[in-house]
C-alpha positions, 0 to 999 in steps of 0.5 A: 104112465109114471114110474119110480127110478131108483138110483145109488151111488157108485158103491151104494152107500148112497141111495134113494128113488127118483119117484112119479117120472113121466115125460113132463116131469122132467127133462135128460140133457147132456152137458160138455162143458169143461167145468162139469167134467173137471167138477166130476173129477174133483169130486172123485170120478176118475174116468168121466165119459167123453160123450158128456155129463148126462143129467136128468133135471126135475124138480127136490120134490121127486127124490126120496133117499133110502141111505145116505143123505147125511153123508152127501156133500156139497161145493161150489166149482166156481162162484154162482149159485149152482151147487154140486153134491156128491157122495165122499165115501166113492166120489160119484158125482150124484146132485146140482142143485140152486143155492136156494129150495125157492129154485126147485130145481134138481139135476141127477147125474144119470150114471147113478141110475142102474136104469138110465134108459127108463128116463128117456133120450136125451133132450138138449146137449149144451156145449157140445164140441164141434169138427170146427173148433167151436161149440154147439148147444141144442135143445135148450129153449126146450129145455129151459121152458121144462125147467120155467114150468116146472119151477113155477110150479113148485111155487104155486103148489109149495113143492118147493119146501119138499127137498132133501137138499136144504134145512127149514130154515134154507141153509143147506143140510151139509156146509157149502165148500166154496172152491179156490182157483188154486183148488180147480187148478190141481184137477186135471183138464178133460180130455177133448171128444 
């Protein structure tokens, strides 16, 4: 059985429905990596949670905005292709996205959910810390096989093209802010768990 999930931003100017989610449609996964966490707080998170960023991974295609949408923005933490949108009005870190729809892939930080549970437990947690000093990731084969399909599909179907994310043309609906060292270096590092 599917549902609709909506979600908003912390002070609610941002808002929409993560629509038809059922097991298969998408996958919760907890991220400690230090760059989710410094890339939440220089969006405007002040207090990101110690237990990781939780995402919801799915694919554009599921998400429809209420209020918003033109006012989300966008940047780059370090250089790759992942993007980070968030909503400058509060500072919650809402979206990653790839730098291009062909890559149908959306995360939603499950925070901008009043009902994170109707996603489901999480999957797979990557970098988590351990007593020893280093890091663990578990899950991900699993994961990353949801996220394969999940694109492969997109493309068969042309879901790909449905995003709110990305003009017709594939530039972005907001320019893309390229972060400095000097920019990531004035966020404050997260605190270890």
């Amino acid at each position: 059985m599917s549902k609709d999930v909506p979600f908003n931003c912390s002070c609610g100017a941002v808002s929409g429905i993560l629509r038809d989610i059922r097991p298969r449609s998408g996958g919760h996964l907890r991220c400690y990596c230090a760059d989710c966490k410094q890339a939440a707080v220089w969006s405007g998170d002040v207090t990101p949670t110690p237990d990781g960023i939780h995402y919801y991974q799915t694919t554009p295609d599921r998400i429809d905005f209420i209020a918003g949408l033109a006012d989300l923005r966008v940047f780059k933490w370090k250089e790759g292709r992942l993007l980070r949108w968030y909503a400058p009005c509060c500072g919650s870190p809402m979206f990653n996205t790839l730098d291009s729809p062909q890559w149908a892939f959306a995360s939603i930080n499950t925070e901008r959910f009043n009902d994170p549970d109707a996603l489901g437990p999480a999957i797979a947690y990557a970098f988590k810390p351990m007593p020893d000093g280093k890091s663990k990731t578990k899950g991900y084969g699993r994961f990353i096989i949801g996220f394969t399909r999940r694109t492969i599909w997109a493309r068969i179907s042309g879901a790909w093209r449905n995003t709110p994310f990305f003009e017709a043309t594939g530039e972005t609906i907001t320019p893309i802010k390229q972060l400095t060292e000097q920019d990531r270096s004035g966020v404050r590092q997260p605190k270890p768990v």
